[in-house]
Structures are given as C-alpha cells and as structure tokens.
ZAKOL-416481 format. One record per atom (N, C-alpha, C): residue in one letter; residue number from 0; x, y, z; atom name. Coordinates in pm, 1 decimal. Each point is the difference from the previous one (the first is absolute). Last residue first. Layout:
! ZAKOL-416481
+----+-----+----------+----------+----------+----+
! aa !   i !        u !        v !        w ! at !
+----+-----+----------+----------+----------+----+
!  a ! NUM !        X !        Y !        Z ! CA !
...
+----+-----+----------+----------+----------+----+
END
This chain:
! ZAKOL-416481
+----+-----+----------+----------+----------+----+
! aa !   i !        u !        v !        w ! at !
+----+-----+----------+----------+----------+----+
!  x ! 102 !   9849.5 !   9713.0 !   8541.2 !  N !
!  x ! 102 !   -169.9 !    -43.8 !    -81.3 ! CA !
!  x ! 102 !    -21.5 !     44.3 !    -98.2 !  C !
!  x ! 101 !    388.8 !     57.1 !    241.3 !  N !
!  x ! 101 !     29.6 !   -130.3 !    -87.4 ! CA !
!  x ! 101 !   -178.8 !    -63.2 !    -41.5 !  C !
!  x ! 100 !    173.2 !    410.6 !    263.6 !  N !
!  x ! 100 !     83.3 !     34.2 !   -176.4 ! CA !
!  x ! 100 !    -39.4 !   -147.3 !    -10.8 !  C !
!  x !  99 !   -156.8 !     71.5 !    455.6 !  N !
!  x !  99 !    -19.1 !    102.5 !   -120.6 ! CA !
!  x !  99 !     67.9 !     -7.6 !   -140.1 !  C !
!  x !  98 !    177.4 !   -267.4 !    385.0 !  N !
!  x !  98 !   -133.7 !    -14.9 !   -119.1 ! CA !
!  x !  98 !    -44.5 !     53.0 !   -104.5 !  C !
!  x !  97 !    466.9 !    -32.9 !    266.6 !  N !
!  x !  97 !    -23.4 !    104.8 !    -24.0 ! CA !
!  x !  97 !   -141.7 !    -40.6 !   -114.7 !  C !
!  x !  96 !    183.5 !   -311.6 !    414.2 !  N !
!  x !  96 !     46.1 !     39.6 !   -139.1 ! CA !
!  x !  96 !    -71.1 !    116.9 !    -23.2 !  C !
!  x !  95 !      3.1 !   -212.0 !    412.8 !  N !
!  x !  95 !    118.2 !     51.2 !    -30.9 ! CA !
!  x !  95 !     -6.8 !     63.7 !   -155.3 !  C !
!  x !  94 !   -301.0 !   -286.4 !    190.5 !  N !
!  x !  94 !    -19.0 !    113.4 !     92.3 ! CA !
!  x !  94 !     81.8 !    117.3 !     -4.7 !  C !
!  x !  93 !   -145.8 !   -445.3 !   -363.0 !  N !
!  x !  93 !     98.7 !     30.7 !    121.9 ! CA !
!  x !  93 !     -2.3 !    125.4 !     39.0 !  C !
!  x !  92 !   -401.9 !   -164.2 !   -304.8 !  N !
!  x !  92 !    148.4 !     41.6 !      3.2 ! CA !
!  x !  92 !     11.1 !    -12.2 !    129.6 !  C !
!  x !  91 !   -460.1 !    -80.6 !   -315.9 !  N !
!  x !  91 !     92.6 !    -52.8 !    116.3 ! CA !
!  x !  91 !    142.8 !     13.7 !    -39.2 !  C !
!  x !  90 !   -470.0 !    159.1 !   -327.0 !  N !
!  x !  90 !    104.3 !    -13.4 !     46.4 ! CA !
!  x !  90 !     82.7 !    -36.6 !    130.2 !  C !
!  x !  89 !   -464.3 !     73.5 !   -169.0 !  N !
!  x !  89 !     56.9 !     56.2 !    -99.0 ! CA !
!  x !  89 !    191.7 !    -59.2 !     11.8 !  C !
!  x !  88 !   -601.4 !   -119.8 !    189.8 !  N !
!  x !  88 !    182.4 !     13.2 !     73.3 ! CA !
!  x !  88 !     55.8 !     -5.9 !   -160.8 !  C !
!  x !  87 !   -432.2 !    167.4 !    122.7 !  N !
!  x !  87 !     46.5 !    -83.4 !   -130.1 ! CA !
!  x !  87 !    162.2 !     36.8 !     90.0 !  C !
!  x !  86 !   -551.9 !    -61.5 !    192.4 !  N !
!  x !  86 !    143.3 !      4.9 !     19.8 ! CA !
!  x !  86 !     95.0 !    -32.1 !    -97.5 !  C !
!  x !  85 !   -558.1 !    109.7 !    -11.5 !  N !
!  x !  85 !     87.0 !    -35.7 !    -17.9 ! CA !
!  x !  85 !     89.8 !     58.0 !     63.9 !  C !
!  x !  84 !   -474.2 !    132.5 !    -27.8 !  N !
!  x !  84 !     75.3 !   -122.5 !     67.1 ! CA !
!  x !  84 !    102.2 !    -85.6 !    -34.4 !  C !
!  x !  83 !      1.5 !    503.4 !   -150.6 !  N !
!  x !  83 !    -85.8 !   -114.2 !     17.4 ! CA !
!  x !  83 !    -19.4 !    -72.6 !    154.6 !  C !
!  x !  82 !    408.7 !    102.6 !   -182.1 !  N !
!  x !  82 !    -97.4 !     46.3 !    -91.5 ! CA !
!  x !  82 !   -108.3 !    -54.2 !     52.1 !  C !
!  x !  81 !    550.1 !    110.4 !    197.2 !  N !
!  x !  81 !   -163.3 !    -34.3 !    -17.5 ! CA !
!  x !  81 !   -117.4 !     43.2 !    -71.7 !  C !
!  x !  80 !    568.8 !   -120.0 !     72.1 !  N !
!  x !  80 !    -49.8 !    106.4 !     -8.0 ! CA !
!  x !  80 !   -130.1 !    -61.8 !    -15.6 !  C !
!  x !  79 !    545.5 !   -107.4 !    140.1 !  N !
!  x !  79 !   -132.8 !    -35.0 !    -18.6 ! CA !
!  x !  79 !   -110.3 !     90.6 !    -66.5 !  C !
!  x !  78 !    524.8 !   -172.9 !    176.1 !  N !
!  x !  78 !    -40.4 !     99.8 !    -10.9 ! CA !
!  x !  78 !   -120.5 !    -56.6 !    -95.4 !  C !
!  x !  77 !    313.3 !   -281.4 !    388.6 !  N !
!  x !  77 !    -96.9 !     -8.3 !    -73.0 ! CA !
!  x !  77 !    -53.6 !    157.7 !    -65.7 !  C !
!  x !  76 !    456.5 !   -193.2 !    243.4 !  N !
!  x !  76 !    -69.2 !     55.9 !     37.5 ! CA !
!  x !  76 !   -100.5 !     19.2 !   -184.9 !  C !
!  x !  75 !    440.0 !   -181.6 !    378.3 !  N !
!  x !  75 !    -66.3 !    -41.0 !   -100.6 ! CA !
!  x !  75 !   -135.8 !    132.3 !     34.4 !  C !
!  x !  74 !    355.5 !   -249.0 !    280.2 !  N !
!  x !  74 !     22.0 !    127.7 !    -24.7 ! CA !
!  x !  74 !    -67.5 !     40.7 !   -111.9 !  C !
!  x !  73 !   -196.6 !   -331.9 !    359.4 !  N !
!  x !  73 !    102.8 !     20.0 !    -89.4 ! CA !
!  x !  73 !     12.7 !    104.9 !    -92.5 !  C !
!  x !  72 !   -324.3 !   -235.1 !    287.7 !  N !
!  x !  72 !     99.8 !    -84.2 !     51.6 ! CA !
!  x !  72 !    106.1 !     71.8 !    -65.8 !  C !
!  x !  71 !   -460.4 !    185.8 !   -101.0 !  N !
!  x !  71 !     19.3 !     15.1 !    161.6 ! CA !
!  x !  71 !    137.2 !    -65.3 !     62.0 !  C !
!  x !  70 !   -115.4 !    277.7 !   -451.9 !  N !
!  x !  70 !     -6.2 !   -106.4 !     33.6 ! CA !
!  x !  70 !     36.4 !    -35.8 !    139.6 !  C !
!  x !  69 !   -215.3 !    492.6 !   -223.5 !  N !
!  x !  69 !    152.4 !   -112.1 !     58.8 ! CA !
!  x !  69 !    -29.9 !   -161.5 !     11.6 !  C !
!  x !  68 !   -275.3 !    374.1 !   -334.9 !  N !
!  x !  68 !    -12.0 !    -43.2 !    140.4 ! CA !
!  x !  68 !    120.9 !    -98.3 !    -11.6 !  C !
!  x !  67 !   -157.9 !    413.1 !   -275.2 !  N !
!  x !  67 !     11.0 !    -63.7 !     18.8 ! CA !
!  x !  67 !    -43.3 !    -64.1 !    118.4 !  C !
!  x !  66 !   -179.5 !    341.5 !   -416.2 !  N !
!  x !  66 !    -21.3 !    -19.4 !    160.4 ! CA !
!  x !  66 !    140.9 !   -127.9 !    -11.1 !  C !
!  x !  65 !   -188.4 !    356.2 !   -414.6 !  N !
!  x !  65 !     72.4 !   -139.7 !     64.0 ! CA !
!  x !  65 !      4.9 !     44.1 !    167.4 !  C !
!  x !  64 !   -230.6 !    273.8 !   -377.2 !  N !
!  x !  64 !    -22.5 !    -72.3 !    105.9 ! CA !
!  x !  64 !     73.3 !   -109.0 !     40.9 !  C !
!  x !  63 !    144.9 !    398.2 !   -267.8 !  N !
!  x !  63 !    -50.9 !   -121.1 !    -90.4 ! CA !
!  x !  63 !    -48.1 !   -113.2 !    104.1 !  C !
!  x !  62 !    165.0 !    367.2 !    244.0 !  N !
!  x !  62 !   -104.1 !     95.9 !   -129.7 ! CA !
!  x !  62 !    -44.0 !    -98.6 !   -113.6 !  C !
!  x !  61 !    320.4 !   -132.0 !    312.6 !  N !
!  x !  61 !   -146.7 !    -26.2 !     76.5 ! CA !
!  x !  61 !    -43.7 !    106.7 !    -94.1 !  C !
!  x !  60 !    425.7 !   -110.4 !   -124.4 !  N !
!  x !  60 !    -88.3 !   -113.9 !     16.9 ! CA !
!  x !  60 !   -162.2 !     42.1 !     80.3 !  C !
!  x !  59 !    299.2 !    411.7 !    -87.4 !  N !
!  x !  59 !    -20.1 !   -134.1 !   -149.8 ! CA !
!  x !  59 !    -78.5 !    -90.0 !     29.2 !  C !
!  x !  58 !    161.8 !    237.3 !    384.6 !  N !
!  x !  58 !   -122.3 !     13.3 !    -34.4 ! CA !
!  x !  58 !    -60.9 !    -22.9 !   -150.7 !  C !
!  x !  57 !    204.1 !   -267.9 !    356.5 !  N !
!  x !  57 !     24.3 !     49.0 !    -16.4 ! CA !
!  x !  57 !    -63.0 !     85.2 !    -85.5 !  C !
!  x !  56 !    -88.2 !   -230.6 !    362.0 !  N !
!  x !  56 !     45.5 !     87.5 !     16.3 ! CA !
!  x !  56 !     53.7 !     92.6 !   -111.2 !  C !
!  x !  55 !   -386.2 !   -363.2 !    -43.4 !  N !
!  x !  55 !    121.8 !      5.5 !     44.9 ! CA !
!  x !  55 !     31.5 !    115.0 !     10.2 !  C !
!  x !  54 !   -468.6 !   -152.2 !    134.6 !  N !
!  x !  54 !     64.5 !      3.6 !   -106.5 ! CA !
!  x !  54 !    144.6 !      8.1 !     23.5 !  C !
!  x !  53 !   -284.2 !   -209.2 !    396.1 !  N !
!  x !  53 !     10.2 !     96.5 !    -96.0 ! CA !
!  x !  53 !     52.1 !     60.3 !   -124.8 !  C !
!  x !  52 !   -300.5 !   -414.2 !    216.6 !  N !
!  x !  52 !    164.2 !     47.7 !     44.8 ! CA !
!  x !  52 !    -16.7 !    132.7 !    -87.4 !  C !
!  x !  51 !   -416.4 !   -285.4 !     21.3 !  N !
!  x !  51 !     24.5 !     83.6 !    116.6 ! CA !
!  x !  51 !    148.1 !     96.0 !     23.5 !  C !
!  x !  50 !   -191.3 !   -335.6 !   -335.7 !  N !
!  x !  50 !    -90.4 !    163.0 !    -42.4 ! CA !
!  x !  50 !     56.4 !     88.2 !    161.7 !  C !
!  x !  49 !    120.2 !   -476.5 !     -9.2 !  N !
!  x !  49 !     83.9 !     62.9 !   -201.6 ! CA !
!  x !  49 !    -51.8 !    162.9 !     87.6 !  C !
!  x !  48 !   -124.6 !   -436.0 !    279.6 !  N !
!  x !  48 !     76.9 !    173.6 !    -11.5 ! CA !
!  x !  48 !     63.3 !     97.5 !    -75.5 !  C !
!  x !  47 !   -202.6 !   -488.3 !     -0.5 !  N !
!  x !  47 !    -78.3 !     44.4 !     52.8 ! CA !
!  x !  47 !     48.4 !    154.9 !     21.2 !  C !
!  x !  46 !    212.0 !   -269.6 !   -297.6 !  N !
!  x !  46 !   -151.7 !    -80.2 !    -11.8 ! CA !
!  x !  46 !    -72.3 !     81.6 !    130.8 !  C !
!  x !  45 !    480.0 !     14.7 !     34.6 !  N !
!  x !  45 !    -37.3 !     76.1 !   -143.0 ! CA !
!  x !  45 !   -172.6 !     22.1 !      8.9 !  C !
!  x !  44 !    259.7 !   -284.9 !    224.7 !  N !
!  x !  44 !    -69.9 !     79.4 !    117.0 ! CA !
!  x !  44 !    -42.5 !    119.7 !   -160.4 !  C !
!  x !  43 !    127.2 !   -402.3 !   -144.4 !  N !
!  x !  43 !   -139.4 !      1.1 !     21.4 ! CA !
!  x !  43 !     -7.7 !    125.3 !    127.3 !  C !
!  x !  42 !    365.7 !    -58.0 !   -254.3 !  N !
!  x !  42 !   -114.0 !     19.0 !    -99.7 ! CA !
!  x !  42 !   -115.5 !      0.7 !    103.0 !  C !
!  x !  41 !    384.6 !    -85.4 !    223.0 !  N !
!  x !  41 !     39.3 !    139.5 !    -44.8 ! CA !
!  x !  41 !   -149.2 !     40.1 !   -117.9 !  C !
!  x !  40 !    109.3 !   -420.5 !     99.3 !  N !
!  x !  40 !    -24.4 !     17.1 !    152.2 ! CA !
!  x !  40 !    -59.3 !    166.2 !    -13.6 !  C !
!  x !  39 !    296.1 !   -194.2 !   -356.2 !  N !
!  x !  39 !   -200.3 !    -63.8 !      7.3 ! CA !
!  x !  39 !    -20.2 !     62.1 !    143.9 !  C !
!  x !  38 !    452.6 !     81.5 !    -59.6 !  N !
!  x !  38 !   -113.6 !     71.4 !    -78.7 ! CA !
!  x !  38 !   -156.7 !    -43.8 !     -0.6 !  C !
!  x !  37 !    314.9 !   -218.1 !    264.9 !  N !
!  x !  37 !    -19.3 !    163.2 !     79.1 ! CA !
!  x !  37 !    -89.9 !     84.4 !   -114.6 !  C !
!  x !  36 !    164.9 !   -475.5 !   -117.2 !  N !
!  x !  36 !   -156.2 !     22.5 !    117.8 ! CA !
!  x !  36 !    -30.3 !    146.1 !     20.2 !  C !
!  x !  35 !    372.5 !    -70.7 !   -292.7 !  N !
!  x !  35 !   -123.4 !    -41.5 !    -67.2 ! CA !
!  x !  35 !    -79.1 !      7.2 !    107.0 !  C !
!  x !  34 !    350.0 !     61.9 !    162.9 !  N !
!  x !  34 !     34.7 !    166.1 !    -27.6 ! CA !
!  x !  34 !   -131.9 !    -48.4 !   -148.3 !  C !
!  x !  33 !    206.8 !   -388.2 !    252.3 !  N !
!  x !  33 !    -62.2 !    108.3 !    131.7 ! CA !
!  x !  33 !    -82.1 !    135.4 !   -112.5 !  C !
!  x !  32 !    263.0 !   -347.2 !   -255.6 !  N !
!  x !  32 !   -178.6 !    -39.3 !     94.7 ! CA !
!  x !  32 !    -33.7 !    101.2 !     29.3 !  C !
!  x !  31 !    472.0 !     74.4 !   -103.6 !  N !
!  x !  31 !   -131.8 !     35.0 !   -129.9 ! CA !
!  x !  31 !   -132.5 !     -8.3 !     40.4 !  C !
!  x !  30 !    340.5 !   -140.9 !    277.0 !  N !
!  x !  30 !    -53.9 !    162.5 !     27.5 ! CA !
!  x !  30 !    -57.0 !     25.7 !   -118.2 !  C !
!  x !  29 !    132.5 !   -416.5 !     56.3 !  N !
!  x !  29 !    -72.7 !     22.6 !     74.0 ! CA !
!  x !  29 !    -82.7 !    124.9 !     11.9 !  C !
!  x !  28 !    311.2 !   -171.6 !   -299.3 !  N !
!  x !  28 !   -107.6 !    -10.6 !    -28.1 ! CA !
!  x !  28 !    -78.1 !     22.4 !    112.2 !  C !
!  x !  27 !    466.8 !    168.3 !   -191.0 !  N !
!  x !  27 !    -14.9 !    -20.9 !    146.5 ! CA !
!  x !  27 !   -184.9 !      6.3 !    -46.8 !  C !
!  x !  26 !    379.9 !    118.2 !   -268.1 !  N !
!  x !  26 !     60.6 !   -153.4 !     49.5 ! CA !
!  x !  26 !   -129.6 !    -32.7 !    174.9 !  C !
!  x !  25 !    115.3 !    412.1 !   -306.0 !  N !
!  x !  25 !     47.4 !    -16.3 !    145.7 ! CA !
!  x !  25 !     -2.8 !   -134.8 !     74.6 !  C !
!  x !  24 !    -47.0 !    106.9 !   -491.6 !  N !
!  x !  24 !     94.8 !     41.2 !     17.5 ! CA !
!  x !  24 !      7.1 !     -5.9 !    163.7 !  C !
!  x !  23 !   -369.1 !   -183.8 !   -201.4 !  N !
!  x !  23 !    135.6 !     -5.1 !    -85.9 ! CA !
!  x !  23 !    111.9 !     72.7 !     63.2 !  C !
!  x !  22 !   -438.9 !    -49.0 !    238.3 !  N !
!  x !  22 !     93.8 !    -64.8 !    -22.3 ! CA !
!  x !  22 !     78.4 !    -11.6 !   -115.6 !  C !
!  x !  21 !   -146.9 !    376.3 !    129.8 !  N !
!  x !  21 !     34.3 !    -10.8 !    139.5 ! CA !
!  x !  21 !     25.4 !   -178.4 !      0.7 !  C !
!  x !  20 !   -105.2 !    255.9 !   -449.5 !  N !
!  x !  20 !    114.6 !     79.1 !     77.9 ! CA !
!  x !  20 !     15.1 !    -99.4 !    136.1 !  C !
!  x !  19 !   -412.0 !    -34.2 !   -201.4 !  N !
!  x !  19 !    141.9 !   -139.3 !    -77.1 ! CA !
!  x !  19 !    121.7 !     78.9 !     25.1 !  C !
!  x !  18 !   -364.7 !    198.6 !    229.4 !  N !
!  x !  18 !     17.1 !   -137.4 !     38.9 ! CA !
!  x !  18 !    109.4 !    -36.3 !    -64.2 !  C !
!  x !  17 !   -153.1 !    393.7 !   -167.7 !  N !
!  x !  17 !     71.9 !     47.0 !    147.3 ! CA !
!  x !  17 !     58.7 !   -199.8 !     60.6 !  C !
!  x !  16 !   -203.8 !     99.4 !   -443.2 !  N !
!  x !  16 !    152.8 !     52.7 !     28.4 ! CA !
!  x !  16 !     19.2 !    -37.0 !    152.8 !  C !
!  x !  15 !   -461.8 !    -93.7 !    -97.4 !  N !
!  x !  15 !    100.4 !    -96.4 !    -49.8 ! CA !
!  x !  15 !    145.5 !     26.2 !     -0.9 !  C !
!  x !  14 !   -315.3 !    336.1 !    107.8 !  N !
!  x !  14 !     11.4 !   -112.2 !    151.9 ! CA !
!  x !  14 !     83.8 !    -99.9 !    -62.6 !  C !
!  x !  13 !    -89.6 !    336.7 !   -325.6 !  N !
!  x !  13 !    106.5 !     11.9 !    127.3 ! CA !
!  x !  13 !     13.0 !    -75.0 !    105.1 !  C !
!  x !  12 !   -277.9 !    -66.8 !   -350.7 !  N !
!  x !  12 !    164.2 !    -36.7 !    -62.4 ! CA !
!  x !  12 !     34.8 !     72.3 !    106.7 !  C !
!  x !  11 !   -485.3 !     18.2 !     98.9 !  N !
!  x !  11 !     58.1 !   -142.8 !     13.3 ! CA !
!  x !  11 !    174.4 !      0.3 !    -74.4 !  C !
!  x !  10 !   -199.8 !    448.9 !     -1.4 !  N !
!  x !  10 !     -3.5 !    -47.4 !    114.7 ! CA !
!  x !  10 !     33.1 !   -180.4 !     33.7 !  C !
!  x !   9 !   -109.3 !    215.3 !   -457.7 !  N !
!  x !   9 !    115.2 !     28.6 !     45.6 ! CA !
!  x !   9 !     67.1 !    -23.0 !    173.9 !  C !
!  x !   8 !   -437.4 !   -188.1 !   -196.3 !  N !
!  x !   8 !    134.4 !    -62.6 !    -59.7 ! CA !
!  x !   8 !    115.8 !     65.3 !     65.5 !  C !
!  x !   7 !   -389.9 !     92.8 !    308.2 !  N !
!  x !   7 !     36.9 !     34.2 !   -158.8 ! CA !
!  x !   7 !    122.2 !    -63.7 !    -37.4 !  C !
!  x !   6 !   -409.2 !    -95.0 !    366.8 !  N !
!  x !   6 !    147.9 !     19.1 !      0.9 ! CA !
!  x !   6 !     42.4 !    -11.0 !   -172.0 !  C !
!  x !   5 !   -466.8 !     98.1 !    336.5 !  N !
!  x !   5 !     26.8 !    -52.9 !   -144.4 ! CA !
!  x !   5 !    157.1 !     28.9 !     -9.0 !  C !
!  x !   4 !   -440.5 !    -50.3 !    463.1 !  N !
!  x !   4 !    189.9 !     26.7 !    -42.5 ! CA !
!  x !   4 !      7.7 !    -71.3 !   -200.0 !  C !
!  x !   3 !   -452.6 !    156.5 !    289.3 !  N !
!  x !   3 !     27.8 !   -133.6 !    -63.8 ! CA !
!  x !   3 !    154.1 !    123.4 !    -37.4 !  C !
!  x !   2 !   -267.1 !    141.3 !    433.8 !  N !
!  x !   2 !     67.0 !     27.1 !   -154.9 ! CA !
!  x !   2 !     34.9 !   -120.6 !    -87.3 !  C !
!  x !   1 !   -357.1 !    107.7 !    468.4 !  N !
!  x !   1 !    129.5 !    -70.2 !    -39.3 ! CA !
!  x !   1 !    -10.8 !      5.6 !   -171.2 !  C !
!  x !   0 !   -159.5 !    301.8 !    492.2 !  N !
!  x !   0 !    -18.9 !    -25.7 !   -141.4 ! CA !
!  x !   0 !    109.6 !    -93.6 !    -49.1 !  C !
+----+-----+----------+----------+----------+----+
END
C-alpha cells in the first residue's frame, strides 16, 4: 500500500533547526545535503511502510499513535502517525533528545 506522506509545519521548523544548526554553527554544508537526501530518502520508504513499523515504545506516544522511523545515514529520527491513507510526519529529532515533551 502506498501512503501520500503530509509533513506538518511543525515537522518542516525542525528539519529547518536541525540544518541551519549544521550550517550555521558547524560550518559544514555537506552534512546539511547528506541529512536533506536521508530525509527525502526517509519520505519515500515512508510511501511504502508507514502501516508496517510499530508504534512507539512509549506508551504516551503510542496510545496517541505515533510510530517512528530512523533515518538510515544518521542519528535522526522521524515521529509520525496514520490516518487513512495518510502519513502525517509530526516531527524529526535527534536520537538523543527527549521528543516526547517537544510535540
């Protein structure tokens, strides 16, 4: 089954933090590139496996259906949820940060 992916405002100001962090302050445009493909790359396995991963562990987020999925080049990570035929990516964080409190 393929999901038309809908990315929520709040989900595009974090990919925009996370980049103008890696070049404003790390000075380093390459790894901004890399970590824009890994997400598009990241939408379309979306486009065919949204309905297959499982909810999250935790149990706040998966009692409000969020599912994630890792990004395959990087410490990064997509939280999501499904309506439908829909994918509403809700948010992208670092692997490290504490999500739950920032949806």
């Amino acid at each position: 089954m393929d999901y038309k992916i809908v990315v929520t405002e709040q989900a595009e100001k974090h990919l925009d933090k996370i980049v103008n962090y890696i070049i404003e302050q790390l000075k380093n445009n390459a790894a901004a590139i890399s970590i824009l493909v890994d997400v598009e790359e990241t939408y379309n396995r979306l486009e065919k496996i949204a309905g297959t991963l499982q909810l999250c562990n935790d149990p706040y987020l998966a009692e409000k259906g969020y599912r994630k999925i890792i990004l395959e080049n990087h410490d990064y990570l997509m939280l999501y949820q499904i309506g439908g035929y829909h994918v509403y990516v809700n948010g992208i964080f670092h692997m490290s940060e504490n999500y739950r409190d920032k949806l």
